[in-house]
N, C-alpha and C positions, 0 to 999 in steps of 0.2 A: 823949324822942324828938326835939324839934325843938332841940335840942344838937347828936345826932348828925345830922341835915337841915342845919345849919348846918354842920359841922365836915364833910362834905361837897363843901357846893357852895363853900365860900371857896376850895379850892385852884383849882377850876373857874373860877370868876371871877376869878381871880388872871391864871391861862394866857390866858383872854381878854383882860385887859387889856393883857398883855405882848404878846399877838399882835398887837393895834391899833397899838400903840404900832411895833412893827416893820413893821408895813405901811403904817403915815402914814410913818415915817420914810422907809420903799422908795420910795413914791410919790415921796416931794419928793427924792430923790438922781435916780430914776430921769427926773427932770422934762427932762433936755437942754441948759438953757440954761444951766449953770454949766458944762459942759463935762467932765464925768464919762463921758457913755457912748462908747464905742469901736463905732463904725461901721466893721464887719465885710462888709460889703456887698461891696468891691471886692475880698477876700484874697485869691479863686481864681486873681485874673491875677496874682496873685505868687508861686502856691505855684513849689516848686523839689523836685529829688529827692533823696533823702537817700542816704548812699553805704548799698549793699549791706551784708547779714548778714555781720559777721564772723567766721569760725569757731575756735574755738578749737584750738590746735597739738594734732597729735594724731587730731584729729577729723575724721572726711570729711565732705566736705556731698553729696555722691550721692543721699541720703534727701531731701535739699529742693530737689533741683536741679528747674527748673518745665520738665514735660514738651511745653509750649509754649511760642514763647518769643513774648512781647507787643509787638508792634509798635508805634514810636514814632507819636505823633499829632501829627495838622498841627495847627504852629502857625497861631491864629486871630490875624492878622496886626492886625485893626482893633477889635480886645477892648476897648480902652481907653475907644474911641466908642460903645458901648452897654452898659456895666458893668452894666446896672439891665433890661434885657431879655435874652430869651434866647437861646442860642447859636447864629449863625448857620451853618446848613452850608453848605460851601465852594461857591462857583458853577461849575457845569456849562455848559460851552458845546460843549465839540469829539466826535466820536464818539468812544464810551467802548472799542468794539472795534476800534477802531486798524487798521479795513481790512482785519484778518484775517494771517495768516503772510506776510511780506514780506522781501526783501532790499535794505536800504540799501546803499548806498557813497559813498565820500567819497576820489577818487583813486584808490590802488590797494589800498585798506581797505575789505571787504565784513564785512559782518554781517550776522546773521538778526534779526528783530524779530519777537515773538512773542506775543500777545494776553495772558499768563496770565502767573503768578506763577513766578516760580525754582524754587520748591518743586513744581510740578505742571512745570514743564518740563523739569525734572533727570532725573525718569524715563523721560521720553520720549528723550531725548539716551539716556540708556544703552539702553533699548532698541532706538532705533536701530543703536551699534554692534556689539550683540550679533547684531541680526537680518543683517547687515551681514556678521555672521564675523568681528569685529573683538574682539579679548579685548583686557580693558581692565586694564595694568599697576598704577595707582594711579589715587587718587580720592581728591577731600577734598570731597566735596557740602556742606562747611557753607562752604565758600569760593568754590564753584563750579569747581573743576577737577577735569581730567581727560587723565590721559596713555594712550594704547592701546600695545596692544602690538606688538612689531614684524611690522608689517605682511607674511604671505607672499603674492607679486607670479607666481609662477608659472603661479597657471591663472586668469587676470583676465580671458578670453574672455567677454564678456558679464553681465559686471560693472561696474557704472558707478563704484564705488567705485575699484578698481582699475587700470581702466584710464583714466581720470582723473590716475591717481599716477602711472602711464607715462609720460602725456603731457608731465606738469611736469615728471619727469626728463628728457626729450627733450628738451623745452626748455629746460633748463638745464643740457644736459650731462654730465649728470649718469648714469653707467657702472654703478658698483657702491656699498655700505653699503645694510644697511636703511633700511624709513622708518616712519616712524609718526606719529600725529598728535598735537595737542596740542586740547583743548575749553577753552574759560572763558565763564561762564554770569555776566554780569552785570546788575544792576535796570537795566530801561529808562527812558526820560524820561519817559515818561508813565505813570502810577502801574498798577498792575497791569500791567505788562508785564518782559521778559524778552527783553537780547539776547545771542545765540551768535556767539561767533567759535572758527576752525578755523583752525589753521596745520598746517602739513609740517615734519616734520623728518625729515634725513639723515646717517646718522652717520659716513659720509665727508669730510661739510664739513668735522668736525674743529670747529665752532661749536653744540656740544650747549649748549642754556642750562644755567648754572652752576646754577641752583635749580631746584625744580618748580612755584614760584610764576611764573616767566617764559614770556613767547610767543616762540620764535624768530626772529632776522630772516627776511622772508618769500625762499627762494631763488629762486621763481619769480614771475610778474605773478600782478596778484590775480585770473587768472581761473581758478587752482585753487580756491582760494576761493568763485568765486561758484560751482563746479559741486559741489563739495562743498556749499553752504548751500543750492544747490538740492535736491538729492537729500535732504538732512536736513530741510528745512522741508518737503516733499511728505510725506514721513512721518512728521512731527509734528501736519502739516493731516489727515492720515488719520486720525490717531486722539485728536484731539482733547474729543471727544464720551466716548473712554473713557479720560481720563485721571488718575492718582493722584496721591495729594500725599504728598511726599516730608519725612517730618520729620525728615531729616538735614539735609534742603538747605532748610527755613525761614529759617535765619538770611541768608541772601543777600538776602532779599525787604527783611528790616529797613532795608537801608542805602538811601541813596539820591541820584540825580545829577542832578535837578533839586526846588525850592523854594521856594517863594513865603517870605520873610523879610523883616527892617526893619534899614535900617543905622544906623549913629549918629545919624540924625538922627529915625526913627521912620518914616520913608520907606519904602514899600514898593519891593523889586527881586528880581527873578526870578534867584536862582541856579543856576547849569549848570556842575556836576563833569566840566567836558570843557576840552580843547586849545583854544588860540583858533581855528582853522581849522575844527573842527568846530562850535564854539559858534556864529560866524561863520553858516556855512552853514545850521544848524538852525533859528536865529532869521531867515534870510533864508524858507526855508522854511515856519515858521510863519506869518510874516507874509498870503507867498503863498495858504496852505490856507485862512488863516482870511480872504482878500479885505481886506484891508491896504490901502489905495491907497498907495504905496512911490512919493513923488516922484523921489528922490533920494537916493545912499547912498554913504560914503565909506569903505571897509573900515580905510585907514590909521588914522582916528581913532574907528573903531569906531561909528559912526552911521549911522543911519535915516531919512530926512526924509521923514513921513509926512501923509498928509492925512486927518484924521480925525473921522467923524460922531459925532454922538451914540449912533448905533446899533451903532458899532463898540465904544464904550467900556461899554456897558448892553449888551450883547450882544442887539439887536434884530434883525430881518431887517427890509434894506426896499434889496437887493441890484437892479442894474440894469446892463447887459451894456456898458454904457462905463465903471464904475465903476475898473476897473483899469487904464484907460490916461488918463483923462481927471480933474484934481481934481474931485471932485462941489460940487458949491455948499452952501456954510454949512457949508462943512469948515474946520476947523481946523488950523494947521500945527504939528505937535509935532515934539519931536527924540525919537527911542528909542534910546539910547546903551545901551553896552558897555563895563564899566569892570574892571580885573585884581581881583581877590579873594583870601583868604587861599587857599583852593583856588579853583581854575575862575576863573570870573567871573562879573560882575555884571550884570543888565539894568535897566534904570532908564527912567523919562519923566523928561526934563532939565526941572527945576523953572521955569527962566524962557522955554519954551515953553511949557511945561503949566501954566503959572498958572492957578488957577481948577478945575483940577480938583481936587475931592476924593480923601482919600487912597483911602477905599474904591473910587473907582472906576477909581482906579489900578488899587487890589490888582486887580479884577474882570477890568480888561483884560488886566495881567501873567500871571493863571491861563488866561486865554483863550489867551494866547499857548503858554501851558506844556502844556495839554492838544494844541494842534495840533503841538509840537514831536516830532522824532523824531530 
């Protein structure tokens, strides 16, 4: 009997010792200071995306196509500076509903500006044309367009749609050819939002745009435009409360024409997918909304000479009714430049003014600006 007791527990104590032996060993590899373990802590700011599923010839991907589609996330511009804490959400300063349904312009270029996403605002656009009596030829909602159909101008008594259209043909002359319009629903500057532009076309002019992707040149001043964005944003603001979301027209919301990013040097600068004249203006704008004290400003070379608190850059209040004509005391004089970009351009605080400030509260004031921007 104590044979088989023995011939038992030996393989038992065998596995025991081999285990010991592999867990002193673990310990003293896993000890750090010979430089064996791989400090995994920082990967996340590096990961990248790997190219899409490839399907093989033959085969449809219909079956995996994703019924929503994922919207890209803001880059967290100053990651590098707290690797080892956790992820800051982006700062808020400017009102988030953008004032409500509005018409900008910028010369003789009107647009609607619209609280809400592409995707919820696409159906409201078509419903309007419809409620309108306006039959809509083609549609590409995942791009945002919209061509109507040719407009009949006959009984436009009491129409504001239509007699609107009279008026632009009056004013420019314009006898005989249909008309019809052209919609392009594109992502606004400030995140959650959505702007509408409408042009006229005539097929007299003999200048029908060559594709369906283009806006016509405008034949008449832009104040067809603003009554047409008027009358569409009054019935967009009506029925805002009941509005649906349109998941043809999601993919629009994706893309976007303003950005908090870092350029070669790891610098934070505020990108604007716009013209320089309208970039120009937006960022004069911003400045304005968000109380900016704006010394002095040289459009030629793209600059801003600003005078600026603590409070403006940490987003404080401690606002005072001579603050926009007068430098406040214990301001700072920074430069806010403008510089060309692979698209659009770039905003930046000019480094040898802005010495001293941290990147972070660079990025803070740049999103500042980005939120008031329109």
């Amino acid at each position: 009997m104590r044979a088989s007791i023995d011939h038992l527990l030996l393989p038992a104590i065998k596995g025991v010792s081999l285990g010991a032996v592999l867990l002193l060993s673990g310990c003293g590899w896993m000890g750090g200071d010979d430089g064996l373990i791989v400090d995994r802590t920082d990967d996340y700011l590096k990961a990248t995306t790997r190219e899409p599923l490839r399907i093989p010839p033959g085969l449809s991907r219909e079956a995996i196509e994703p019924l929503l589609v994922v919207p890209e996330l803001s880059a967290v511009v100053e990651a590098e500076f707290y690797p080892r804490q956790a992820p800051r959400p982006t700062a808020m300063f400017g009102p988030q509903d953008a004032g409500g349904v509005r018409i900008q312009f910028l010369g003789e270029d009107h647009w609607l500006v619209v609280p809400q996403t592409p995707a919820v605002v696409w159906p409201q656009v078509v419903g309007y044309m419809l409620t309108m009596g306006v039959g809509i030829a083609h549609q590409a909602p995942g791009e945002g367009r919209l061509v109507s159909d040719w407009i009949d101008l006959s009984d436009a008594e009491g129409d504001p749609l239509r007699e609107a259209i009279l008026e632009a043909r009056a004013e420019a002359g314009i006898t005989e050819g249909r008309d019809r319009l052209r919609v392009r629903l594109e992502p606004g500057l400030r995140q959650r939002s959505t702007e509408v532009v409408v042009r006229l076309e005539n097929e007299s002019l003999n200048e029908l745009v060559p594709t369906e992707r283009s806006l016509p040149e405008r034949i008449t001043s832009g104040s067809l435009e603003r009554t047409l964005l008027n009358e569409m944003g009054s019935y967009v603001a009506a029925n805002m409360d009941e509005a649906t979301y349109s998941l043809v027209a999601q993919t629009i919301g994706v893309q976007t024409r303003s950005s908090i990013e870092r350029d070669s040097d790891g610098d934070p600068v505020l990108r604007l997918d716009l013209a320089y004249d309208r970039a120009w203006a937006t960022l004069r704008q911003a400045l304005e909304e968000a109380e900016i004290n704006i010394q002095d400003m040289d459009r030629s070379e793209g600059v801003f000479y600003l005078a600026l608190r603590d409070s403006d850059l940490t987003g404080g209040d401690d606002r005072w009714f001579l603050r926009r004509w007068l430098r406040p005391e214990g301001a700072r004089e920074v430069e806010l430049r403008i510089r060309e970009a692979a698209t659009g351009y770039e905003v930046y605080i000019d480094k040898t003014s802005g010495e001293g400030i941290a990147r972070d509260t660079r990025h803070n004031f740049l999103t500042k600006l980005r939120e008031h921007a329109t």
